[in-house]
N, C-alpha and C positions, 0 to 999 in steps of 0.2 A: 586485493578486494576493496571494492567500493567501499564508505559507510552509506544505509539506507535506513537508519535505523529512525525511526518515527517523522519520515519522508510525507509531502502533501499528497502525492500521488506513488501509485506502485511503480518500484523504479527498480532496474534490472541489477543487480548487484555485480556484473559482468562486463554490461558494456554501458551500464547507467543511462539506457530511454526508459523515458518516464512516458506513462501510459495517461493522456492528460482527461482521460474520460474513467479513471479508476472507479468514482461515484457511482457510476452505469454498470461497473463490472459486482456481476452474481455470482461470483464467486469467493466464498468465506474462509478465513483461516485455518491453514493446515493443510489447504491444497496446494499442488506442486502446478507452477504458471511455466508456459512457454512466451518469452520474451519473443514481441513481434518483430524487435529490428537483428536479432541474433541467433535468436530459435535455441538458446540454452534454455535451461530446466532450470526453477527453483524454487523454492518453498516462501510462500506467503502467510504471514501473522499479521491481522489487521488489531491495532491498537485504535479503543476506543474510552474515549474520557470525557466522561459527563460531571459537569457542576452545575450548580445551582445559585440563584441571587435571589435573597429576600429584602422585601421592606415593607416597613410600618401604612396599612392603607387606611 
């Protein structure tokens, strides 16, 4: 098994194509993707992580 684990793009954990238009893909975490270059099945968890920057104005 691949690691895919907090990947830029959604990448197949089977045969590792990575889907370079992830950003465009509507579909959210916890659904099961068919990988376009191998047509396996596998479950998608989209990790998002937001920070913040402050300063004195």
């Amino acid at each position: 098994m691949m690691d895919t684990k907090f990947t830029e793009n959604i990448t197949c954990p089977f045969c590792g194509h990575e889907d370079t238009d992830s950003w465009e893909s509507n579909d959210w975490s916890g659904t099961v993707q068919n990988c376009e270059s191998c047509d396996e099945e596998f479950n998608l968890t989209v990790e998002i992580d937001v920070s913040y920057t402050t300063s004195k104005a």
